[in-house]
C-alpha positions as CSV (number, residue, x, y, z in Angstrom):
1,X,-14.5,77.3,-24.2
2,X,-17.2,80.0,-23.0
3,X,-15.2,81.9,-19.9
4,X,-18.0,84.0,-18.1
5,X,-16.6,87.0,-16.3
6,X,-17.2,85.1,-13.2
7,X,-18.3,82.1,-12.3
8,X,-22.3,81.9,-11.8
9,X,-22.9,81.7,-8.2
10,X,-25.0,83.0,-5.3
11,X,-28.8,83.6,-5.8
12,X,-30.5,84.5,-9.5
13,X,-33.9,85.7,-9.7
14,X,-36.3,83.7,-11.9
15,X,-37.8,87.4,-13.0
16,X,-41.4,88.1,-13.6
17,X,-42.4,89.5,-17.0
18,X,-45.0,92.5,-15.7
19,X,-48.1,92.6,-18.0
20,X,-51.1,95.3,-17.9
21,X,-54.3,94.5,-16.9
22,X,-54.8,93.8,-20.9
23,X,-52.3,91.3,-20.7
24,X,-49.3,93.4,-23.0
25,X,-45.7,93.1,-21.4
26,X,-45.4,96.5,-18.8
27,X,-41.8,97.2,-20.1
28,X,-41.9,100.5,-18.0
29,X,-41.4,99.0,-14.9
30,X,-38.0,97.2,-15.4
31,X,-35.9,99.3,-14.2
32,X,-38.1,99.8,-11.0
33,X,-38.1,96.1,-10.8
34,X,-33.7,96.1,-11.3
35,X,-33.2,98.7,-8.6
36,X,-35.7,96.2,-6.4
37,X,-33.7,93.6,-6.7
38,X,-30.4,94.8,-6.1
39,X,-31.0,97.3,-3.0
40,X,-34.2,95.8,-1.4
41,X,-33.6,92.3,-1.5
42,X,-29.3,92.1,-2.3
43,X,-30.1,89.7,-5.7
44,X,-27.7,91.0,-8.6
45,X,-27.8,87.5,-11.1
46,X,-31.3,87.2,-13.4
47,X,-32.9,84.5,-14.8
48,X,-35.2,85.9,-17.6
49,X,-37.9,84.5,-19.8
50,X,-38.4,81.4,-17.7
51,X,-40.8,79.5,-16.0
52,X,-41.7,82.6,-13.5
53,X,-41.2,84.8,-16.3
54,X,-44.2,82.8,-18.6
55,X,-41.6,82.5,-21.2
56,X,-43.0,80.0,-23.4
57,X,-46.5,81.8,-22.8
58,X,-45.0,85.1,-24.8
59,X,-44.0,85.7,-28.6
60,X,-40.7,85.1,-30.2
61,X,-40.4,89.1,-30.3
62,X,-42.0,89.7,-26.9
63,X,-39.2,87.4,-25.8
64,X,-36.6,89.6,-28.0
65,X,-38.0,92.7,-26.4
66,X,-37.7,91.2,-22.5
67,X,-34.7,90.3,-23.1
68,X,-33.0,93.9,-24.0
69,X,-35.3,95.8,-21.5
70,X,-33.5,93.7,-18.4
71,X,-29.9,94.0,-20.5
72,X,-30.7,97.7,-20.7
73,X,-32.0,98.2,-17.6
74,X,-29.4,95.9,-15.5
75,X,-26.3,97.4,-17.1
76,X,-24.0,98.4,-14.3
77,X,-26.2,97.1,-12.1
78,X,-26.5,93.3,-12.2
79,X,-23.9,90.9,-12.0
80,X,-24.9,88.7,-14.8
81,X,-28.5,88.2,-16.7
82,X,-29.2,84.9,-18.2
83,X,-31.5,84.7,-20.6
84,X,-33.7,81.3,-21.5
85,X,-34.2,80.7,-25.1
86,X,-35.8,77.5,-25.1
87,X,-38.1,76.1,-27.0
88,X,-40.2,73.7,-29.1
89,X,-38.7,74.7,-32.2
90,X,-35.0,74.1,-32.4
91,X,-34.6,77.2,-35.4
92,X,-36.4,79.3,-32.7
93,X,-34.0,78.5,-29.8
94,X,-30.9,79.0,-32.7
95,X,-32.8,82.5,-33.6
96,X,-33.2,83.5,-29.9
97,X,-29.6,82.5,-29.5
98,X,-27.9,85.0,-31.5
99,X,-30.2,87.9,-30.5
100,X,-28.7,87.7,-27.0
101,X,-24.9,88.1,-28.0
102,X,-23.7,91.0,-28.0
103,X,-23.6,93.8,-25.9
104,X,-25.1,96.4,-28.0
105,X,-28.7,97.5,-27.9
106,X,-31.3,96.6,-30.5
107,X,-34.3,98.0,-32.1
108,X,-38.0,96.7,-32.0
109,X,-38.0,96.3,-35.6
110,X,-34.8,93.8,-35.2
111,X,-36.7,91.6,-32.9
112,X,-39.3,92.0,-34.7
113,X,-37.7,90.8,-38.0
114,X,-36.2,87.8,-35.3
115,X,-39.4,86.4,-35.0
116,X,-40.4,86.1,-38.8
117,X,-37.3,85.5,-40.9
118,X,-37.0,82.0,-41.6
119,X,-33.5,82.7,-42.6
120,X,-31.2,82.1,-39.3
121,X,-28.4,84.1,-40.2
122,X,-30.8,87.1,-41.9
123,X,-32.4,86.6,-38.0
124,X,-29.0,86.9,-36.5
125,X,-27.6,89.8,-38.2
126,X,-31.1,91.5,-36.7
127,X,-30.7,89.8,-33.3
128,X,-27.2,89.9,-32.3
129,X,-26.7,92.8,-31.1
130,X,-28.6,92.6,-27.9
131,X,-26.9,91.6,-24.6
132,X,-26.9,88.4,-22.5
133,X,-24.1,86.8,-19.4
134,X,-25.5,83.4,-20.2
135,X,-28.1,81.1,-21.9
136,X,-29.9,78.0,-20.6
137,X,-32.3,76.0,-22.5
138,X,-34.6,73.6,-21.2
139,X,-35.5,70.1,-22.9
140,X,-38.1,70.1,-25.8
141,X,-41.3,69.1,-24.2
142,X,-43.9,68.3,-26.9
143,X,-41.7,65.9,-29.3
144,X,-39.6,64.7,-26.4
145,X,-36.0,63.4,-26.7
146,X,-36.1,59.8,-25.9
147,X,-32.5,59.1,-25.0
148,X,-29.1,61.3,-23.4
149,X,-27.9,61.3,-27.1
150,X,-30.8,63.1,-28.6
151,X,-31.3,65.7,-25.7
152,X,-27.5,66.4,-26.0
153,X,-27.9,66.8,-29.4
154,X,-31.0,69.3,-29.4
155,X,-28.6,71.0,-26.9
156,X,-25.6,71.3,-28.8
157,X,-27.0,72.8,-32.0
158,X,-28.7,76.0,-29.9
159,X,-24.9,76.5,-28.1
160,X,-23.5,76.3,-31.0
161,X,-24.8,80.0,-32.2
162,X,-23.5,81.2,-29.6
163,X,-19.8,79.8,-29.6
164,X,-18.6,82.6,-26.9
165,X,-21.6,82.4,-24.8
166,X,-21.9,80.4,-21.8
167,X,-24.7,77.6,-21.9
168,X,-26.7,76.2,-19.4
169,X,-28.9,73.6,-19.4
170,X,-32.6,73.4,-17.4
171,X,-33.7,70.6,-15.8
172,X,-37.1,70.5,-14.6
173,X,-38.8,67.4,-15.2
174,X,-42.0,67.8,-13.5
175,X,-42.6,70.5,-16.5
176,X,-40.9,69.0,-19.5
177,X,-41.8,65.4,-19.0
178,X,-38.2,64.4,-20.0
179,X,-37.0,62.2,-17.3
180,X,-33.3,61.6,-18.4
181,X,-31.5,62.1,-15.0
182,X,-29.0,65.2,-14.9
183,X,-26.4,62.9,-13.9
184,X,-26.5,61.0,-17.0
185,X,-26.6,63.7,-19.0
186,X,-23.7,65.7,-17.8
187,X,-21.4,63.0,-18.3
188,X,-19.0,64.3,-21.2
189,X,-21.0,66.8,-21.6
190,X,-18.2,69.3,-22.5
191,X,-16.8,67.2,-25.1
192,X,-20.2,67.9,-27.4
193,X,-21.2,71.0,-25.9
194,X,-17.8,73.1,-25.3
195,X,-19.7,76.0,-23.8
196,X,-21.4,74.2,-21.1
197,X,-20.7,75.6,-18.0
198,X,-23.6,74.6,-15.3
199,X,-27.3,73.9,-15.1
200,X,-30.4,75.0,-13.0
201,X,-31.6,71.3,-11.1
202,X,-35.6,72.4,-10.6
203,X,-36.2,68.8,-9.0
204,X,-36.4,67.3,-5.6
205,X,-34.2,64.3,-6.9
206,X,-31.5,65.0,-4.3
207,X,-29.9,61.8,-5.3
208,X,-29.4,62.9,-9.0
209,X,-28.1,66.7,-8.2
210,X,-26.2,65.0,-5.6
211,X,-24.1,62.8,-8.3
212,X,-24.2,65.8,-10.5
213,X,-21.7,67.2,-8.1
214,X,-19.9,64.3,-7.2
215,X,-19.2,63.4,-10.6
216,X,-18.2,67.0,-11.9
217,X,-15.9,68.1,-8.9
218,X,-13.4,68.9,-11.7
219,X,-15.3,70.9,-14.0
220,X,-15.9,73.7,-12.1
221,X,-19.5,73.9,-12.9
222,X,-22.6,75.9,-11.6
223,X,-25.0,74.1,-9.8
224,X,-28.0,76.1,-9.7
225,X,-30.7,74.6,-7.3
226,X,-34.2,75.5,-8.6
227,X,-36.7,74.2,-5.9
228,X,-36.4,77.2,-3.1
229,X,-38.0,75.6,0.0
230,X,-35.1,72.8,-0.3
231,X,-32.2,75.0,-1.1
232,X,-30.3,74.2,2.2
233,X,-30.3,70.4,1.7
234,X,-28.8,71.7,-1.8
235,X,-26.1,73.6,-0.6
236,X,-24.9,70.7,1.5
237,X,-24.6,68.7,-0.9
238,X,-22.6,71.3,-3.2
239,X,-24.9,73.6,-5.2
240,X,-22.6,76.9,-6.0
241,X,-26.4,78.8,-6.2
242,X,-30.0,78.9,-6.7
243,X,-32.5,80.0,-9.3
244,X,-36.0,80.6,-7.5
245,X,-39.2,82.6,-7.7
246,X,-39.1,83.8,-4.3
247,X,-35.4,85.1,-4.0
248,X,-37.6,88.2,-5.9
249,X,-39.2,89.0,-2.9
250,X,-37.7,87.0,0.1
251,X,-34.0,87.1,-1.4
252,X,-32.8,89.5,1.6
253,X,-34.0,86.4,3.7
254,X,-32.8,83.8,2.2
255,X,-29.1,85.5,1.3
256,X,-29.1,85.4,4.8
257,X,-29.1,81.9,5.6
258,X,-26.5,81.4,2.7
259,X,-24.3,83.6,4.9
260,X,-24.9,81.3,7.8
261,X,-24.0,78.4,5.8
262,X,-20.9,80.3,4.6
263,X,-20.1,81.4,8.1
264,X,-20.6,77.4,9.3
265,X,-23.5,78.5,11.6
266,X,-25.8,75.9,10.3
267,X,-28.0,76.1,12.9
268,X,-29.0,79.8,12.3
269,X,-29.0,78.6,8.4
270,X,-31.6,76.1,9.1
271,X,-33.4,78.9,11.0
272,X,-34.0,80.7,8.0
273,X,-34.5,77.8,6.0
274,X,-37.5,76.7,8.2
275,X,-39.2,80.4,8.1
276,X,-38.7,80.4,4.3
277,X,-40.5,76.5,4.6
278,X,-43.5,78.3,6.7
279,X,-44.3,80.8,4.1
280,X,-44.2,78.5,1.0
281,X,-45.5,75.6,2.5
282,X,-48.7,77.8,3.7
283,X,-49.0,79.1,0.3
284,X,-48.9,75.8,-1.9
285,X,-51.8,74.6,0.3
286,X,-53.5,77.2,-1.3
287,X,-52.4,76.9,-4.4
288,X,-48.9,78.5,-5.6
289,X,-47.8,79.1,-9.3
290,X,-46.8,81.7,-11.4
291,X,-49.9,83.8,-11.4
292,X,-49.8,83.9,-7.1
293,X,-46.0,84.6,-7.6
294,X,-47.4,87.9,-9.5
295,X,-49.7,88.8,-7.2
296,X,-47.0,88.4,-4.1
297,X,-44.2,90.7,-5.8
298,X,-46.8,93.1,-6.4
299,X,-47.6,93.2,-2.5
300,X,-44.2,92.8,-1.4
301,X,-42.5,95.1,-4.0
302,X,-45.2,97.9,-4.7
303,X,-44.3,97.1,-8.3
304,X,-47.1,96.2,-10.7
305,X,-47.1,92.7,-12.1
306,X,-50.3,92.5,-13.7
307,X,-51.7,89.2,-14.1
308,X,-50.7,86.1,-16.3
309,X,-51.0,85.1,-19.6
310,X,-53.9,82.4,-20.6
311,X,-54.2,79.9,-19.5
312,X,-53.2,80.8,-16.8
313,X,-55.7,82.7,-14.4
314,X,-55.3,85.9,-12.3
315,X,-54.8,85.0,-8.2
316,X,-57.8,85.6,-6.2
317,X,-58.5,88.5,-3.7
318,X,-58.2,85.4,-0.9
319,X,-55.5,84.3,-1.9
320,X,-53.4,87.7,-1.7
321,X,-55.1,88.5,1.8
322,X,-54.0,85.4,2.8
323,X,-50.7,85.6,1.8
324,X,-50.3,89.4,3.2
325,X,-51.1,88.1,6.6
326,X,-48.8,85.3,6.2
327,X,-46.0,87.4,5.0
328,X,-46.5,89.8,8.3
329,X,-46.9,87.2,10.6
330,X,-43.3,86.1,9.6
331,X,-42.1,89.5,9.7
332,X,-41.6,89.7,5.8
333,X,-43.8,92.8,5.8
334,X,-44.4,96.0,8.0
335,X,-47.1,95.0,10.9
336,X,-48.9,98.1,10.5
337,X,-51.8,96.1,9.3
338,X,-52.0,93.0,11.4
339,X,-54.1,92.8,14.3
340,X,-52.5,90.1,16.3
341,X,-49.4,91.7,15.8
342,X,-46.3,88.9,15.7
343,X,-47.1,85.5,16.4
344,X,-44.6,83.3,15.1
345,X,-42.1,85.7,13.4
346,X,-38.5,84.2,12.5
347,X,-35.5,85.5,14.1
């Protein structure tokens, strides 16, 4: 059975892939972007090449390439980097498997032979040698899985080429379209899929993640809450961590109501729970996705993100004024700029 080095836990940062303003991957700024995370806002667990990160918008060897810049760039630095490898094709999620093994470096030819051998074991041999704490796969979304059976087995054939690497599995409905419930699916889950050791919930179905837990206390698994603005509710109803978007830029906040919750002050924990609520719920009004998530961690950061892949479209001037003001008013930013200085910061 997969055995991480420790258990998954705490916040993960759904990372951003940075583009140029021509839309190729800005591998430069990585390490920039590691060194953020880890002394600005106290987040050492990744999540990379997901949602946030436009994983599904970028090529099997742009994937390849992502992945070993964060492994490179996180070494000795980050706790642990989980990298997602889903996707459409099940050969694809098998290649991108085995090219996040081992914790060697690899070449841009490697991932670039990963990406067009059809062969998965001539794809492995070129793959494997790049590095990865964990992998997580979310349900095929096209050609769905009709039935806990079917899921499980799309599942089980990507763990399995990776036998020693710890698998977790993504649930976010609202995306996928699957609607198998968690619950359901995590029921024996370790008797098909040996290396199964959590998931990432990105759904409001409280009930559903709430059963996950209660009907897994023995296991000892991960539960990764993915919707940020509700993580509280989560963690009182047993989630071990969170994957989010906005623990890249308001992690220092939000680490600090998960010490209040630790600490059993649950009333400074909602505190910060409710400011974190005031920033997101002004900015979905707006209109919040991965291309504004850009745009924020650019202001918040300094770091360029560029903007997003297409479809996707670039986040307007408005919007990132908007959310600058918002982000000082809750004293999330320096009030150097704000003329009506702090009106409704959070203590």
């Amino acid at each position: 059975m997969a055995s991480p080095k420790k258990k998954l836990q705490g916040l993960v940062a759904a990372t951003i892939t940075p583009m140029t303003e021509h839309g190729e991957i800005n591998f430069s700024v990585i390490g920039r972007y590691v060194d953020y995370l880890v002394e600005e806002q106290g987040v050492k667990n990744i999540f990379v090449n997901g949602t946030t990160g436009e994983g599904l918008s970028l090529s099997i060897s742009e994937r390849c390439r992502v992945a070993e810049e964060w492994v490179t760039e996180g070494r000795n630095k980050l706790d642990q980097i989980v990298i997602h490898v889903g996707a459409l094709s099940l050969k694809e999620s098998q290649g991108l498997v085995v090219g996040h093994v081992s914790k060697q470096s690899t070449s841009t030819e490697s991932c670039y032979v990963l990406s067009t051998m059809i062969d998965l074991n001539t794809r492995a041999q070129h793959a494997a040698k790049i590095g990865a704490d964990g992998i997580a796969v979310i349900a095929p979304f096209f050609l769905k899985p009709w039935n806990k059976d079917v899921l499980i087995n799309f599942l089980k054939e990507v763990a399995a080429a990776a036998p020693a690497l710890p698998f977790y599995y993504y649930h976010i409905p609202a995306l996928t379209g699957v609607k198998i419930r968690a619950e359901e699916l995590l029921d024996g889950i370790q008797d098909k899929i040996p290396t199964f050791q959590g998931l990432k919930f990105s759904d409001t179905d409280l009930l559903d993640f709430g059963q996950c837990v209660d009907q897994n206390r023995q296991q000892q698994f991960a539960f990764l809450f993915g919707v940020d603005e509700q993580l509280l509710s989560a963690l009182v109803m047993g989630a071990t961590g969170a994957v989010g978007s906005t623990y890249n830029y308001l992690g220092k906040k939000t680490n600090q109501m998960l010490e209040a919750f630790e600490r059993k002050d649950f009333s400074s924990a909602l505190s910060h729970q409710f400011c974190i609520q005031r920033f997101i719920n002004f900015v979905v009004k707006l209109g919040f996705g991965v291309s504004q998530t850009k745009a924020i961690m650019t202001l918040v950061s300094g770091i360029p993100m560029g903007p997003p892949r297409l479809p996707l479209q670039k986040a307007s001037r408005e919007f990132t004024d908007n959310a600058e003001a918002k982000l000082k008013s809750l004293d999330f930013l320096s009030f150097t700029d704000l003329k009506d200085g702090n009106l409704e910061a959070c203590s």
